[in-house]
C-alpha positions as CSV (number, residue, x, y, z in Angstrom):
1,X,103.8,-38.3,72.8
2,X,101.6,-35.5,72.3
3,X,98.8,-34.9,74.3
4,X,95.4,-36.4,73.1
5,X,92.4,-33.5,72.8
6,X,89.3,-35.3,74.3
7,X,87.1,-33.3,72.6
8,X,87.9,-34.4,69.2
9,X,87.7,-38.0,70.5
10,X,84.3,-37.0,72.0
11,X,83.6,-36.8,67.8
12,X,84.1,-40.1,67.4
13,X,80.7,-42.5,67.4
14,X,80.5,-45.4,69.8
15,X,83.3,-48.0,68.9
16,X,82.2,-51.4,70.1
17,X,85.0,-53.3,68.6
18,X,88.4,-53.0,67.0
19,X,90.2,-55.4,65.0
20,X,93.3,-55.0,63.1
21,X,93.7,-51.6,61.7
22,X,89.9,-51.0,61.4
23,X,86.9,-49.9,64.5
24,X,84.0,-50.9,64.3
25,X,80.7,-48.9,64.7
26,X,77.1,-49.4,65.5
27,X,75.2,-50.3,61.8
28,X,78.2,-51.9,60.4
29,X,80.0,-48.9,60.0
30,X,84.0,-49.1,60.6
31,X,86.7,-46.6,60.5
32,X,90.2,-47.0,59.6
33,X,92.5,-46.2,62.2
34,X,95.4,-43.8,61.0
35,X,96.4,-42.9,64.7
36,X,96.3,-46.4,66.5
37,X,96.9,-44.2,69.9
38,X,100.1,-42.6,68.8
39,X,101.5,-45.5,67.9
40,X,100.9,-47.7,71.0
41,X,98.7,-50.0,68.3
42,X,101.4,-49.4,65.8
43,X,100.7,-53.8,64.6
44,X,97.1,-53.4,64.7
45,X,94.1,-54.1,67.4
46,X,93.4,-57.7,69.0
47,X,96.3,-59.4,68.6
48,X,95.8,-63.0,69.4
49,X,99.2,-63.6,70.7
50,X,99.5,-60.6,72.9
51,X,95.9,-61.1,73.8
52,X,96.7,-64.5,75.3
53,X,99.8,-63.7,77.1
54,X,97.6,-60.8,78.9
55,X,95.0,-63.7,79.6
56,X,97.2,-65.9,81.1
57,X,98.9,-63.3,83.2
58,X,95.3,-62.5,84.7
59,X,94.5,-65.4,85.5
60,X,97.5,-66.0,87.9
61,X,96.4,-62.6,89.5
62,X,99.5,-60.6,88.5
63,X,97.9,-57.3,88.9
64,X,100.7,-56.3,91.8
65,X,103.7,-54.2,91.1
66,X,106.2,-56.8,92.6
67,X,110.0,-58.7,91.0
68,X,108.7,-60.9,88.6
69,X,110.3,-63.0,85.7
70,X,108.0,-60.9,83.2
71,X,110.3,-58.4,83.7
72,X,113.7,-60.2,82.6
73,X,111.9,-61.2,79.4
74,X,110.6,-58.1,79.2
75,X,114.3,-56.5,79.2
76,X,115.5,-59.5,77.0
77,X,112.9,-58.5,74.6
78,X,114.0,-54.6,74.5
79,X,117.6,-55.8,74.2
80,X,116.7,-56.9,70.7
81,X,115.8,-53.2,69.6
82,X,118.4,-52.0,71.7
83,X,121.1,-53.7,72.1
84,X,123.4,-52.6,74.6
85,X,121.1,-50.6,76.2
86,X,120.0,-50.0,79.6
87,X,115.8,-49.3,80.3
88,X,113.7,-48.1,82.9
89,X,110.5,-48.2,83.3
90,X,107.3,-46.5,84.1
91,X,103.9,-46.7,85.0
92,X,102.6,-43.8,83.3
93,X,103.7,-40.8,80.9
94,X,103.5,-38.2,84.1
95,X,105.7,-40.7,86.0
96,X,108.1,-41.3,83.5
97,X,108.9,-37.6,83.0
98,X,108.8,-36.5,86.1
99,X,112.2,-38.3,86.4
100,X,113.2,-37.0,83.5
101,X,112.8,-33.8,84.9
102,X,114.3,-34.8,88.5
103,X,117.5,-36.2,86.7
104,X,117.7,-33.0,84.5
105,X,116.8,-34.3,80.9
106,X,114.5,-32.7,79.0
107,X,112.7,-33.1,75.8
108,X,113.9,-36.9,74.9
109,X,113.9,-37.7,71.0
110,X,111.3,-40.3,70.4
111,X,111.8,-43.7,68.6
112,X,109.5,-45.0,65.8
113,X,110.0,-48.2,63.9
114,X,110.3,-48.5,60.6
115,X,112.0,-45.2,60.1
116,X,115.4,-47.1,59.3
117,X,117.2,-44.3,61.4
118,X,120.3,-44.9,63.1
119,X,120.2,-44.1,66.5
120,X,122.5,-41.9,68.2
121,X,120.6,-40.4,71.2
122,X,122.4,-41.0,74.3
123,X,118.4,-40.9,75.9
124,X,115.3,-41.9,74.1
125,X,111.9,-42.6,74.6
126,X,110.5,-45.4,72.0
127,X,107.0,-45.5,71.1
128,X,105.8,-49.3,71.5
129,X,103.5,-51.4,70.2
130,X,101.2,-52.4,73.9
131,X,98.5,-49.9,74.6
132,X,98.7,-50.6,78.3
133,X,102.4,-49.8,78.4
134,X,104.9,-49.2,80.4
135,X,106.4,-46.4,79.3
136,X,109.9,-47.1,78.7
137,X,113.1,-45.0,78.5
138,X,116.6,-46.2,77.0
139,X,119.5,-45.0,78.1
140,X,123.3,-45.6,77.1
141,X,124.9,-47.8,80.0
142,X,127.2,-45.1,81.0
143,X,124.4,-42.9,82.2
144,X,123.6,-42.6,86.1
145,X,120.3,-43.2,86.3
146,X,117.9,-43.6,88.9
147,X,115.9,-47.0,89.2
148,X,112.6,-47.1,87.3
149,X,109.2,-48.5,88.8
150,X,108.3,-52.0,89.4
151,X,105.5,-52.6,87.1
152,X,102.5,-55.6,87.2
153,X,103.3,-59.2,85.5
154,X,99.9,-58.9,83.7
155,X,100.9,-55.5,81.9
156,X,104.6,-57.2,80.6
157,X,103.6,-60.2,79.7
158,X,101.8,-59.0,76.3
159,X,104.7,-56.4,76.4
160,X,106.9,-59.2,76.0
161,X,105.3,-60.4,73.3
162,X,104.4,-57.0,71.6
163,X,107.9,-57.2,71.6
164,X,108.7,-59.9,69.8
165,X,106.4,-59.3,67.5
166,X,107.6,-55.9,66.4
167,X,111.3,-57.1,66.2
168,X,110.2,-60.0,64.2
169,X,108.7,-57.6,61.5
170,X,111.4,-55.1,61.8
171,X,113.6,-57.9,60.1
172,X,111.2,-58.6,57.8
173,X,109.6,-55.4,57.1
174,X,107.4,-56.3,54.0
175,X,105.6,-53.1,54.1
176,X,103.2,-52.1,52.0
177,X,103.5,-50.1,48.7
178,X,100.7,-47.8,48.5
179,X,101.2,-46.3,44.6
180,X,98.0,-43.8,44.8
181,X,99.4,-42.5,47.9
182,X,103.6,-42.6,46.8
183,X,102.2,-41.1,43.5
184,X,100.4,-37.8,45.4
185,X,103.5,-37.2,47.0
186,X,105.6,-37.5,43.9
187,X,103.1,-35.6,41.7
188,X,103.5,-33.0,44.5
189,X,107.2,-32.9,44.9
190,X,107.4,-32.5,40.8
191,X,104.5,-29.9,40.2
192,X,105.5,-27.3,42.6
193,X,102.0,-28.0,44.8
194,X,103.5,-28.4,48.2
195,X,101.5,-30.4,50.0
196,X,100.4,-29.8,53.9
197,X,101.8,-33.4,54.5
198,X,105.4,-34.5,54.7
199,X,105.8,-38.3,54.4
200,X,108.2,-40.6,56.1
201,X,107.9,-44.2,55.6
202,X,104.0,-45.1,56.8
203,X,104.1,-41.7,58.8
204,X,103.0,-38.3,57.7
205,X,103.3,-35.5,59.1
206,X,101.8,-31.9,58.9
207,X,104.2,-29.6,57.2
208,X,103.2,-26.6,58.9
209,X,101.6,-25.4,61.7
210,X,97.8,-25.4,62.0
211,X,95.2,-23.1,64.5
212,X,93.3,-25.4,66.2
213,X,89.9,-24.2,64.7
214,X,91.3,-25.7,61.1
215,X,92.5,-29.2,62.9
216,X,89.2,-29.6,64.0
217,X,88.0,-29.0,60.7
218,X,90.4,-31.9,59.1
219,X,89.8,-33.7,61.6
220,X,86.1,-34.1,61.0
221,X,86.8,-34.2,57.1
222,X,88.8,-37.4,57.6
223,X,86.5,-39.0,60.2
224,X,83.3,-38.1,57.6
225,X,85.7,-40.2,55.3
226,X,85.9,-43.2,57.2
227,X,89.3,-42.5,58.7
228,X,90.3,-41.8,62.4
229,X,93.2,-39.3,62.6
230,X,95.1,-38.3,65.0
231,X,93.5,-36.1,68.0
232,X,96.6,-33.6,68.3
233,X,98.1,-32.2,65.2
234,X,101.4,-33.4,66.7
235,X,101.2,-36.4,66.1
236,X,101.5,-38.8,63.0
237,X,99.2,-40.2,60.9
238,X,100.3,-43.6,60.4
239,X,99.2,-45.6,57.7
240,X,98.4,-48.9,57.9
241,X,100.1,-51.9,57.4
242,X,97.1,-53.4,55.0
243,X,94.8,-51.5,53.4
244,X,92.4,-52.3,50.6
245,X,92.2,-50.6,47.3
246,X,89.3,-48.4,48.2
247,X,90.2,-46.9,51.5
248,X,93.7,-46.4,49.7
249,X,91.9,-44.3,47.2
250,X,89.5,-42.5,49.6
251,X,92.4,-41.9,51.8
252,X,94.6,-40.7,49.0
253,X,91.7,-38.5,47.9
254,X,91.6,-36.8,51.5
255,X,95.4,-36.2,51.5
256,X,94.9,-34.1,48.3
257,X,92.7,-31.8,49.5
């Protein structure tokens, strides 16, 4: 994942609460979230099952990096996605590559759902939906790796269940069809107007390179909109997996320009 620029977060107002795919500011104010921290928020904010696994982990004081059944669970989960797969994990980004690095990999592909991509990576890093992580890397079983790190009950517990939850709606997609937005892209592809944004399913991506100095500048365009984009330029914006008719056509709007 790319890394996040603090400063254009810094832009941001106070958030005092997210929910779903919106945050919500002081005065009633909310923004829609099109980064959802890379990914890591991919389902949305304040998910009561994941938020009661977490809970319920606390309170049994499984804050401590020791064997645990979580993790079993947590593997069983993965398998899923993976099947036939082998995973490490990670306590952080740094930690995670800096055995990348010892073992001599470098630059690992990384997985998104709903792209509807084969995979054929021998080593990947997927992008899952838990903000407090671990990080994760699959690897086909005939790879030598080294053993991962041990990681705290509380933090795989909602992992878990992030999980399940993602493989759940990977079977049963349902994703949204959002016209105004398929129809700028189409109208774009026909009339010779490339756009700056290439589209993959709910991701899109910048189609060229950008100078800092004119990120900054979409950036705050988007945020003015109502929209939270992401901080680094290489990263997707993800669109949401509801969205009402108006941010649609705000959002739309914003992609045009």
């Amino acid at each position: 994942m790319a890394d996040v620029d603090m400063d254009l977060l810094r832009l941001v107002p106070e958030v005092l609460r997210a929910r779903d795919f919106h945050l919500y500011l002081e005065g009633g104010k909310r923004l829609t979230d099109l980064w959802r921290l890379g990914g890591k928020a991919l389902l949305g904010h304040k998910r009561p099952r994941v938020l009661l696994e977490l809970k319920n982990a606390a309170e049994r004081g499984l804050f401590i990096p020791l064997p645990h059944p979580a993790e079993r669970r947590f593997v069983k989960a993965l398998a899923e996605l993976f099947p036939g797969r082998v995973f490490r994990f990670y306590s952080s980004p740094g930690s995670l590559r800096l055995a990348l690095e010892a073992a001599g990999f470098t630059g690992p592909t990384l997985w998104r759902p709903f792209l509807e991509e084969k995979i054929t990576d021998t080593v990947f890093i997927p992008v899952l939906p838990w903000p407090l992580g671990p990080e994760v890397l699959v690897l086909e079983k005939s790879i030598d790796f080294p053993p991962g790190e041990l990681i705290p009950p509380v933090l795989l517990a909602p992992a878990a269940r992030s999980l399940y939850d993602l493989a759940a709606r990977i079977r049963n997609p349902d994703l949204p069809r959002y016209k105004k937005i398929e129809k700028l892209f189409c109208k774009s592809n026909s009339d010779g107007q490339k756009s700056i944004w290439r589209r993959r399913g709910i991701y899109l991506t910048l189609d060229r390179e950008m100078d800092s100095e004119k990120y900054v500048s979409l950036f705050r365009r988007f945020l003015e909109g109502g929209f939270l984009i992401p901080p680094s330029p290489e990263e997707p914006v993800i669109l949401p997996l509801s969205m009402s008719d108006g941010e649609e056509s705000k959002l739309s709007q914003l992609l045009a320009n």
